[in-house]
C-alpha positions in Angstrom: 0.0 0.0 0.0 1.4 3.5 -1.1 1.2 6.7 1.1 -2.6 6.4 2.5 -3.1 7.7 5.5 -5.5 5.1 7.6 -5.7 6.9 11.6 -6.9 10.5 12.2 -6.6 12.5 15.2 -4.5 14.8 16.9 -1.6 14.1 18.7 -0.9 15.6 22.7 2.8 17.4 22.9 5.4 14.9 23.9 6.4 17.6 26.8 2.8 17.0 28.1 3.1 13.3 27.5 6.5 13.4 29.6 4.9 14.8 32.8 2.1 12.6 32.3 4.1 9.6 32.4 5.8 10.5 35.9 3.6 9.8 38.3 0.4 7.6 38.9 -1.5 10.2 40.4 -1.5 12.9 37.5 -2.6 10.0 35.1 -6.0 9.5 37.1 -8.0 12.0 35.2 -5.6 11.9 32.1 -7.6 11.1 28.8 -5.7 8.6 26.7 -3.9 11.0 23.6 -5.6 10.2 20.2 -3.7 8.3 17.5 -1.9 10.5 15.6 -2.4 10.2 11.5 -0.1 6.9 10.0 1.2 6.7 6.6 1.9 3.1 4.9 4.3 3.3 1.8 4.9 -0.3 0.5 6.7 -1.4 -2.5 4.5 0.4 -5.6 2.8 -2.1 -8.1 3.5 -5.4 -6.0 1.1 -8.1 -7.2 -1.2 -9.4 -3.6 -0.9 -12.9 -3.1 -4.1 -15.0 -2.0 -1.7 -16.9 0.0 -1.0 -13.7 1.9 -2.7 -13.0 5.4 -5.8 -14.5 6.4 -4.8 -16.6 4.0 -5.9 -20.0 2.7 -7.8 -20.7 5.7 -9.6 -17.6 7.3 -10.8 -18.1 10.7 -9.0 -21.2 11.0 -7.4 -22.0 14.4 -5.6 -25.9 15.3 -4.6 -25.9 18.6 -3.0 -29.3 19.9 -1.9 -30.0 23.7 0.2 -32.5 25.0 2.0 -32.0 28.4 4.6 -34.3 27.7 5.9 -32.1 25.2 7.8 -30.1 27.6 8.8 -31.8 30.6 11.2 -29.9 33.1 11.4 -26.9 30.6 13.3 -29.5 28.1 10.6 -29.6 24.5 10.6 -33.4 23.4 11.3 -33.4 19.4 9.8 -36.7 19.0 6.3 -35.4 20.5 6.6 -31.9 18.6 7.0 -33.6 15.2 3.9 -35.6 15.8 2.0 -32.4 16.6 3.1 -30.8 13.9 2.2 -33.0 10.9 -1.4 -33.4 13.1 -1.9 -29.9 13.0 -0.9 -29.3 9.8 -2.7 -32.1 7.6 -5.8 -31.0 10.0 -5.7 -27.3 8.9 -5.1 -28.2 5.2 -6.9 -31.1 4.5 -4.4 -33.0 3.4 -3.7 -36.2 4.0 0.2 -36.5 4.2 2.5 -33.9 5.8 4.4 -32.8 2.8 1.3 -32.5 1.0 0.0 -29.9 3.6 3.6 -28.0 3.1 3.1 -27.9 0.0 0.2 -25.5 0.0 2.4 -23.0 1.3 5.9 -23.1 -0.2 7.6 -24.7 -3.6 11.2 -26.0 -4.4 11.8 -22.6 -5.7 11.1 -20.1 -2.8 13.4 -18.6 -0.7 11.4 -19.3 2.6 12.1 -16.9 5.9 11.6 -18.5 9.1 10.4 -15.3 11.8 11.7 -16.4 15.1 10.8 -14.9 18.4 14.0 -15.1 20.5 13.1 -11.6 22.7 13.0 -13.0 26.4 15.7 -16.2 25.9 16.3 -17.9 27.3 13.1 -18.2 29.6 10.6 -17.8 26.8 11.3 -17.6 23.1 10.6 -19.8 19.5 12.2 -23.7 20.7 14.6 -24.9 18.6 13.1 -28.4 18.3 9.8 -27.1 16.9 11.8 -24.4 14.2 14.1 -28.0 13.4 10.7 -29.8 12.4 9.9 -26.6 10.5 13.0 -26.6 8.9 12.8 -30.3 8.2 9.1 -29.8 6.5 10.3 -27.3 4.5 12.7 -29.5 3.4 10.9 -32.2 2.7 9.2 -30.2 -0.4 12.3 -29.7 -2.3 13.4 -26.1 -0.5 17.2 -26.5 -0.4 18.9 -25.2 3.3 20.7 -22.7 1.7 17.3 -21.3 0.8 15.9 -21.5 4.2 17.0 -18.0 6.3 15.7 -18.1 9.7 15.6 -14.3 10.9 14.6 -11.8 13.5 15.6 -8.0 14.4 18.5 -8.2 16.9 21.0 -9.8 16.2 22.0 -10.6 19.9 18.7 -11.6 20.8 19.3 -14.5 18.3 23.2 -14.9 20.2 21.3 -15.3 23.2 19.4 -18.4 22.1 22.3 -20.3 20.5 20.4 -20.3 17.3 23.7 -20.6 15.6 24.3 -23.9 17.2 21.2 -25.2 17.7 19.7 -25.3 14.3 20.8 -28.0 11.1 23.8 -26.4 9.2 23.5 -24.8 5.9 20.1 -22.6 6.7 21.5 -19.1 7.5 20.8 -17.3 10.7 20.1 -13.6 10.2 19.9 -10.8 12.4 18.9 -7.7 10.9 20.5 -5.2 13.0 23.1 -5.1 16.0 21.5 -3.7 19.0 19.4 -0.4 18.9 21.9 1.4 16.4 21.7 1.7 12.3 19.2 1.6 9.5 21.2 -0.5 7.4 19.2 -3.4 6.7 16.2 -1.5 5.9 14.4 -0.9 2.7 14.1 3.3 2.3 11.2 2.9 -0.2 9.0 1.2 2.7 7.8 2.7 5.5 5.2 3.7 8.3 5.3 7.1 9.3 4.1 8.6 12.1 4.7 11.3 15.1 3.6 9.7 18.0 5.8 11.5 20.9 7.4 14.0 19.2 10.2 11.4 18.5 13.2 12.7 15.7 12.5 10.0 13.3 8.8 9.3 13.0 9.6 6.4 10.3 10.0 2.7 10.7 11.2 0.7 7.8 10.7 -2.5 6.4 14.0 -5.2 6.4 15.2 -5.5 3.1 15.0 -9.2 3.8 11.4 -8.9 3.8 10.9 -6.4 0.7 13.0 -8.1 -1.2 15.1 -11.0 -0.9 12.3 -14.0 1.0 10.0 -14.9 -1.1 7.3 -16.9 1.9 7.2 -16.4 5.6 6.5 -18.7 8.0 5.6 -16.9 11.4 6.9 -18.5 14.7 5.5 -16.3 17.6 5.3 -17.6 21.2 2.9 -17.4 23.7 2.7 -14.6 25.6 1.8 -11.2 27.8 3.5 -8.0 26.5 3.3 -4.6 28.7 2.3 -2.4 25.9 0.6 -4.8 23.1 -1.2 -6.7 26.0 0.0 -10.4 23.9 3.3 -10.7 21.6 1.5 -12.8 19.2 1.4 -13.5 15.4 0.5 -10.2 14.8 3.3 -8.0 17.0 6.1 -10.9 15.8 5.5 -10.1 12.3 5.2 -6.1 12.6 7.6 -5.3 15.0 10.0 -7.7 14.1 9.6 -6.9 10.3 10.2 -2.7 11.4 12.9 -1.0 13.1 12.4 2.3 15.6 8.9 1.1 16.7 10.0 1.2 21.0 8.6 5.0 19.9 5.3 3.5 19.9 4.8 3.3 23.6 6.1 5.8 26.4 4.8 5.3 29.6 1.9 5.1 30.2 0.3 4.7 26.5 1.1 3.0 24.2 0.2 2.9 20.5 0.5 -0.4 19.7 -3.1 -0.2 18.3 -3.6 0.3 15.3 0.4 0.5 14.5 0.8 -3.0 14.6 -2.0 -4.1 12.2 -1.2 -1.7 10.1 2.3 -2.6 9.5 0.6 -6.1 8.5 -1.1 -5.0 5.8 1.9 -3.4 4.3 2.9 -5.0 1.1 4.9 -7.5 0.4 4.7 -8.7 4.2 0.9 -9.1 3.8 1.4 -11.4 1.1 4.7 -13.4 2.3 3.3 -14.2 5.1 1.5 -17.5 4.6 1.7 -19.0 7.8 1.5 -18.9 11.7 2.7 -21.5 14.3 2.4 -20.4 17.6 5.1 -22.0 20.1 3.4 -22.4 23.0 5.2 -24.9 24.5 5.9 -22.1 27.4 3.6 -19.5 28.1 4.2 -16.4 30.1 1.2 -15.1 31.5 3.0 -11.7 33.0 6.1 -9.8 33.0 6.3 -10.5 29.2 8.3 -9.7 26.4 11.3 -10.1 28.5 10.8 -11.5 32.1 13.1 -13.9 33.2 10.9 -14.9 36.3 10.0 -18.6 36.5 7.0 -17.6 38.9 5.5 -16.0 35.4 6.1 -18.4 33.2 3.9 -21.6 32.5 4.5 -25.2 30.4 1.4 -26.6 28.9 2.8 -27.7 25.7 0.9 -26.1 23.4 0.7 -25.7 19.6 -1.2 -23.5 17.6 -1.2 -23.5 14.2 -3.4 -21.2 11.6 -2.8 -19.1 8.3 -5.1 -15.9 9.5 -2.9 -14.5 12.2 -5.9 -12.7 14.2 -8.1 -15.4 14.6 -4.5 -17.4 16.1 -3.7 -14.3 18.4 -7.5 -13.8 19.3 -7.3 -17.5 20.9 -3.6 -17.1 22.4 -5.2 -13.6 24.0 -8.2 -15.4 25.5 -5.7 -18.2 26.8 -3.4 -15.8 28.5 -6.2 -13.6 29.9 -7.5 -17.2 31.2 -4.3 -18.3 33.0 -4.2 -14.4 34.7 -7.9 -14.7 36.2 -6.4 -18.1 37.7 -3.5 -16.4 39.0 -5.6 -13.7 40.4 -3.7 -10.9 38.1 -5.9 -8.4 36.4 -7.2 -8.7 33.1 -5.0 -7.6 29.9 -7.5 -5.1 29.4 -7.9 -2.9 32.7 -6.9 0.5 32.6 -6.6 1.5 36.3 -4.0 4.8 36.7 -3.1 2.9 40.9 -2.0 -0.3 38.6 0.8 1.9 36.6 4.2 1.5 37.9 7.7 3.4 36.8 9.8 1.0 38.5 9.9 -2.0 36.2 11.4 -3.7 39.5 7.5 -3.6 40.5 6.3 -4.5 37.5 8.8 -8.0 37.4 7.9 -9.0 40.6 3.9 -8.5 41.2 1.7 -9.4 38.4 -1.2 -6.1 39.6 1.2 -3.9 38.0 2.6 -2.8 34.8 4.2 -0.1 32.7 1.9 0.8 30.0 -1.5 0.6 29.5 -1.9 -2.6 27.3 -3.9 -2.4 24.0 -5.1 -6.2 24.0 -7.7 -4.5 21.1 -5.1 -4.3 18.6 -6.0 -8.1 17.8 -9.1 -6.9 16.8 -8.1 -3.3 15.3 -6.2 -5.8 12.6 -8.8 -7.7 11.7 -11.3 -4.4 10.9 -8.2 -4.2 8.2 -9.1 -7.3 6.3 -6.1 -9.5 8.2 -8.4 -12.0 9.5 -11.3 -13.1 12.0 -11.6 -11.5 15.2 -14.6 -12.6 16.5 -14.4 -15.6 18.6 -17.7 -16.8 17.3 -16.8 -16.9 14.2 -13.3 -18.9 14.6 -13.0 -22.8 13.6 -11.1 -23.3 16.5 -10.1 -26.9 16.5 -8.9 -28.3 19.7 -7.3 -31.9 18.9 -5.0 -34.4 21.0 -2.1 -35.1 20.5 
């Protein structure tokens, strides 16, 4: 999509924002700024893919549990390859695993895995579940040097061991070092925005993305963010796919909705990105993207696995905001000014407080755009065992 501008409103001075965001008590009668106006420039004249999201199956959710799957926080590959090829002949149809694969990629693509490794080691994509992804991937002709598993920071990826932990010959990509550079970024694609009164309102697309992959396949994980409200399909794919988006939130707001659906729908991601499966082997329920606390973090052994990346993240937000009302933590959704801390010391320890406001509703902001089904009526969710 080429410079439209989808959000209007006006924006509150980042000064006022600033003062705002020091203490609880002046946030109590503080009306939530409006979303300033966003621009999408994607790459002019690219042909849309109906593979592209909610792709082949709209509203089309497998979920498979087994609790053996993760046993003393060590994921069992035998167990995970099962659940795989069962959730992926049940979404498709198909009656063999390779023939489900090969709805989505050919011999000839150049296929980018999209890890999640933000929180590792505690919480982030397992490397037994991308191996059976890598293994599928190669079992319809794609050649490992073909196969580029990727993310934005590159030591987030160091962290995991990715390097050593994956078959050789598929590259492991980071697309920047740290917070510092654009290079790595395709100029011509772009949201803009003034959100804060930030220097660069722009966030750029990898080049990876624009131009080199040819199909993504989407590995989120399961869990709470402090400004999204869930790191799910949807936030894995924008803000992993953009640099400079941390401009997005400043405590306590956050304008993670609509940003993040919109970045979905720019193109090419919208089309390359054919499919979504959901590690869910862990699942942090608080303290999330990052949290290192065990206290926060379950092991159910899940699996989710869907092409329409709203309906996937609508069930992994009612899942999380399940596992909280057990805990006794608040809902995703609550807005109380007393829950707000600035000491993120507070926030990692006691699961009634947190930095931002969440926007849980930008699930459902990205399906209004066309990116899939929202509704939990309306999803084919398919609970199967293992």
């Amino acid at each position: 999509m080429d410079r439209r501008t989808f959000v209007k409103g006006g924006c509150i001075g980042s000064a006022t924002l600033l003062m705002q965001g020091l203490d609880p008590a002046m946030r109590a009668d503080v009306t939530p700024p409006a979303a300033p106006p966003i621009e999408l420039h994607g790459l002019p004249d690219y042909k849309a893919s109906p593979l592209g999201m909610p792709g082949l199956f709209p509203g089309r959710v497998i979920e498979l549990r087994d609790p053996n799957a993760i046993v003393r926080n060590r994921v069992s590959q035998p167990i995970v390859r099962h659940m795989l090829e069962h959730a992926m002949k049940e979404l498709t149809g198909e009656k063999s695993a390779p023939g489900a694969w090969a709805k989505f990629v050919e011999p000839h693509d150049i296929v980018g895995i999209k890890i999640n490794p933000s929180g590792a080691p505690a919480c982030c994509s397992s490397p037994e579940i991308l191996r059976e992804i890598i293994g599928s991937v190669q079992s319809v002709g794609v050649p490992a040097r073909n196969i580029l598993v990727y993310d934005r920071y590159s030591y987030e990826m160091d962290i995991g061991s990715y390097q050593a932990l994956l078959p050789p010959g598929v590259r492991i990509f980071g697309i920047q070092e740290a917070f510092a550079g654009g290079a790595g970024y395709e100029p011509n694609v772009y949201c803009d925005a003034n959100f804060f009164g930030e220097w660069e309102t722009r966030s750029y697309m990898a080049s990876i993305v624009a131009h080199e992959v040819t199909k993504i396949i989407n590995v989120p994980t399961m869990k709470d963010h402090s400004a999204s409200g869930v790191t799910g399909a949807l936030k894995n794919l924008a803000y992993g796919t953009f640099n400079n988006v941390a401009r997005t939130h400043r405590a306590p707001y956050s304008f993670t909705t609509p940003l993040i659906g919109l970045m979905c729908t720019v193109e090419p991601l919208r089309s390359k990105a054919v499919l979504h499966i959901m590690d869910g082997m862990r699942q942090v329920w608080h303290g999330g993207p990052l949290t290192q606390v065990q206290d926060f973090i379950d092991q159910p052994g899940i699996l989710l696995v869907a092409t329409d990346p709203v309906a996937l993240d609508t069930i992994e937000l009612e899942a999380i905001e399940t596992k909280r009302r057990e805990r006794g933590a608040p809902s995703l959704w609550q807005h109380d000014p007393n829950s707000i801390t600035t000491n993120s010391d507070d926030f990692y320890r006691d699961a009634a407080k947190n930095l931002f406001f969440r926007q849980p509703g930008h699930v459902a902001a990205a399906g209004k755009l066309g990116l899939g089904v929202a509704d939990l009526k309306q999803i084919d969710h398919r609970t199967l065992s293992a």
